[in-house]
Phi, psi and omega in degrees: 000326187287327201279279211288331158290354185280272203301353169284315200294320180331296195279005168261339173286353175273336219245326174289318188312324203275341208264137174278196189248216144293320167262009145262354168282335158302326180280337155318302171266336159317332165281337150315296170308277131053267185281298176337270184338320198255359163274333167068045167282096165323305211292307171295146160130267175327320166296344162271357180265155171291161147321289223260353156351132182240146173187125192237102176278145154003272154292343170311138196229030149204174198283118200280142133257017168215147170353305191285353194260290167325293161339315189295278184355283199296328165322304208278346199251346194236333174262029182224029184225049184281157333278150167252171152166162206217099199245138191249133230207328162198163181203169171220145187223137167234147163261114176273330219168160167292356171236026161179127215230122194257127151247136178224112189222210190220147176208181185223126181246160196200148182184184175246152180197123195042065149064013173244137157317165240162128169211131185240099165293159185183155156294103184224121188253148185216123171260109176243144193231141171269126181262110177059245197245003185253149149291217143155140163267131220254305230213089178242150130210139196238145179218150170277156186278161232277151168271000000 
């Protein structure tokens, strides 16, 4: 019996150890996001924003709030500029509550456009909350940097 509580309390100190916290599943789908974006996945990008996501790109020139607008915003930014990618070059992550996480750095977004390369430094905040059992981003916004 001493045997089987030994090897019980083991496998409940591992199984805590193993659970992430907020700010790395927020830092999860900032890699999710990431990865989409240099993959030039509309569909994986958008599927990481809420419905009710408020998001201001680069390019935005009001505050985007619904699903078909963002879709457009990417459509128009990652698939006619290949390859693409936006990388964080530094970030700060503060945990506001256990459902919800500000990440904000710089970052450098790149591509190509009419066969030349590109590079746009910037600014970026990204707010994620956990919706029900998803993480999901709330909150995007990117702007370039001041010259």
């Amino acid at each position: 019996m001493r045997a089987f509580l030994t090897a019980l309390s083991i496998t409940a100190l591992f199984s805590c150890s193993a659970v992430a916290g907020p700010k790395e599943d927020a830092l999860a789908i900032l890699d999710k996001w990431t990865k989409a974006f240099a993959a030039s996945d509309v569909d994986a990008i958008v599927a990481l924003h809420a419905p009710d996501a408020l998001f201001m790109g680069t390019g935005s020139k009001t505050v985007v709030t619904d699903t078909a607008a963002i879709r457009k915003y990417f459509e128009d930014a990652i698939l006619t500029r290949r390859p693409r990618a936006a990388p964080m070059s530094s970030s700060e992550v503060m945990v506001l509550s256990d459902t919800a996480v500000v990440v904000t750095g710089l970052n450098e977004s790149t591509g190509v456009l009419d066969g030349k390369p590109f590079s746009n430094p910037g600014r970026v905040t990204f707010v994620i909350a956990k919706r029900g059992p998803e993480w999901q981003i709330v909150h995007f916004h990117r702007s370039a940097m001041p010259r």
